[in-house]
N, C-alpha and C positions, 0 to 999 in steps of 0.2 A: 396500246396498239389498236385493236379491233373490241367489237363489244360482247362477239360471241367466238366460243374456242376455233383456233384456227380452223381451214379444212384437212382434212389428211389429205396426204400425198399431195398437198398443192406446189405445182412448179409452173413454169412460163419456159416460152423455148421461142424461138428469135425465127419467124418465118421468112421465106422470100417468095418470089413468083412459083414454083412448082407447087406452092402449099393454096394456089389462088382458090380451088374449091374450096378448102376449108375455111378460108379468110373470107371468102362470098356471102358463106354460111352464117356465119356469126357476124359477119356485118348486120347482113341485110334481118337476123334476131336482134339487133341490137336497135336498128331502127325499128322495128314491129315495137320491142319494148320502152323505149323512151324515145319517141320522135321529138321531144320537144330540149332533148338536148344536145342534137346536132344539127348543124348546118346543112348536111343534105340531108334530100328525103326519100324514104323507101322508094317512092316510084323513082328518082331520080334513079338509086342505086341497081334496082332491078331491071333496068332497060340496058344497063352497062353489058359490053362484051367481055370473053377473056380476054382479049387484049390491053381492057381497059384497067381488070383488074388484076392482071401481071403487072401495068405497070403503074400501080397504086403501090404496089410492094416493093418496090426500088426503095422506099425510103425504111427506115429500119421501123418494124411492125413485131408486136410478141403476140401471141396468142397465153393466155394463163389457162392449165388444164387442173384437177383435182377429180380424186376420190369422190364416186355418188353413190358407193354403196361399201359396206364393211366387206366385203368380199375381196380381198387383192385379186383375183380371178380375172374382174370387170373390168373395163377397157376405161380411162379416167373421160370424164366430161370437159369439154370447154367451158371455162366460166368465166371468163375475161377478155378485154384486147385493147390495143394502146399501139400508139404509134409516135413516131417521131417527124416532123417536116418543119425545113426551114422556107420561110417567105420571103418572097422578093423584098416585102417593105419592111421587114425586121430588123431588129436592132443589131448594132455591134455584140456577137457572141451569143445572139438570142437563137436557141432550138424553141420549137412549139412542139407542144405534148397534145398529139389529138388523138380524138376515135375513143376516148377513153369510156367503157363500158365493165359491169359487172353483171352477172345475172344475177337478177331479183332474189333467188335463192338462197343465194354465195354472197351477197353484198354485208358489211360488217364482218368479215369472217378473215380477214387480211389479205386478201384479193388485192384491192387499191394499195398497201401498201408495199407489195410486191412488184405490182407493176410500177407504181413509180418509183419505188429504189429501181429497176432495172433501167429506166428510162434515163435516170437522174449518172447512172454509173456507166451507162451506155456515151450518153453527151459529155460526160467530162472525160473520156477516156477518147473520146475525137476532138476536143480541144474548144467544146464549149463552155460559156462560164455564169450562163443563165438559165432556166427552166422555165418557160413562158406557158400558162394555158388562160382558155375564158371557161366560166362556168357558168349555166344559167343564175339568174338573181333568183330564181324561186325556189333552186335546188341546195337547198340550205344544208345537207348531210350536205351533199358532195364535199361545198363550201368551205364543213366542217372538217373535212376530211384533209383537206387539199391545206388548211391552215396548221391542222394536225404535226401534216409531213413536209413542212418548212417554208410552204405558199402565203406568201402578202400581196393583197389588193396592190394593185398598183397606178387605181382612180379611174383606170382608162374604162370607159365602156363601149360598148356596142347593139347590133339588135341582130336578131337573127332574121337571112337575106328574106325568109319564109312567111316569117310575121313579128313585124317591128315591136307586139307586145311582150316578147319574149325578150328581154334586155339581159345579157352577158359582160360577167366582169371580169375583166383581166386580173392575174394573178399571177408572180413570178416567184422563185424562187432559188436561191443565188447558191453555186455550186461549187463557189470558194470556199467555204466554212465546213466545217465538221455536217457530218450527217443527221438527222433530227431524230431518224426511227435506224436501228439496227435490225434487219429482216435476217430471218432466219432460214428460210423456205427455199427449194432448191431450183435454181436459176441451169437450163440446159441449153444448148446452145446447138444449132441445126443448119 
């Protein structure tokens, strides 16, 4: 699974538009933290209105929360987010997994594997039957990760729209077949 003991109390919980502050929130952390693994970029997302981002959330979006301190007391942190969107130019039965981030923190701790069994259980319970995302080439955990939980190259590349040195490799993973990781973590639904 992960390289270091889970987190406590880590769940994900399925946001929509009323949760747009808090999806703003941890977007626009997620760009500060790794810009060079998404497609937009912080100034893009920070000029955005609510408007923009209510309806950023029409497509199915989790946020993953967890345990930042031994206290049950404390209120849990966000340490995750992940979303679902299909493309106009997509394939027969292809969902795309984007937005996908961890905090720095929390990352190797089963985060990524949460969110993508959610993702993975989310799309084939709507009747899709592939799992498509790109990861940067340089980002070789992610890579790691993404092969881990049942993701194969699938040759295609690209560049990012931002700077072409930044080259992304497509990866799918086919959601016919038995699951690769059995997650254990609790999945809430909102």
């Amino acid at each position: 699974m992960s390289s270091s003991p889970p987190l406590p109390g880590l769940s994900v919980r399925r946001v929509g538009p009323q949760d747009w502050r808090d999806y703003r929130n941890l977007r626009l952390a997620a760009l500060i933290d790794s810009p060079r693994a998404f497609w937009t970029t912080y100034a893009q997302a920070a000029s955005l209105e609510e408007a923009d981002w209510r309806e950023r959330l029409e497509w199915p979006t989790w946020i993953a929360s967890a345990s930042g301190s031994p206290d049950p007391a404390r209120p849990q942190l966000p340490v995750g987010l992940v979303a679902l969107w299909r493309s106009p130019e997509g394939g027969e039965g292809e969902i795309i997994l984007v937005q996908m981030w961890v905090a720095g923190w929390a990352r190797g701790r089963g985060v990524v594997d949460l969110l993508v069994q959610t993702c993975a259980d989310a799309a084939r319970a709507d009747g899709w039957t592939s799992l498509v995302l790109e990861v940067a080439e340089e980002n070789e955990r992610a890579a790691a990760a993404y092969r881990r939980l049942g993701f194969v190259p699938t040759g295609r590349r690209s560049a990012m729209p931002w700077d072409e040195r930044v080259a992304e490799v497509e990866m799918v993973r086919d959601l016919g077949g038995p699951d690769p990781v059995n997650c254990t973590h609790t999945r809430t639904r909102k």
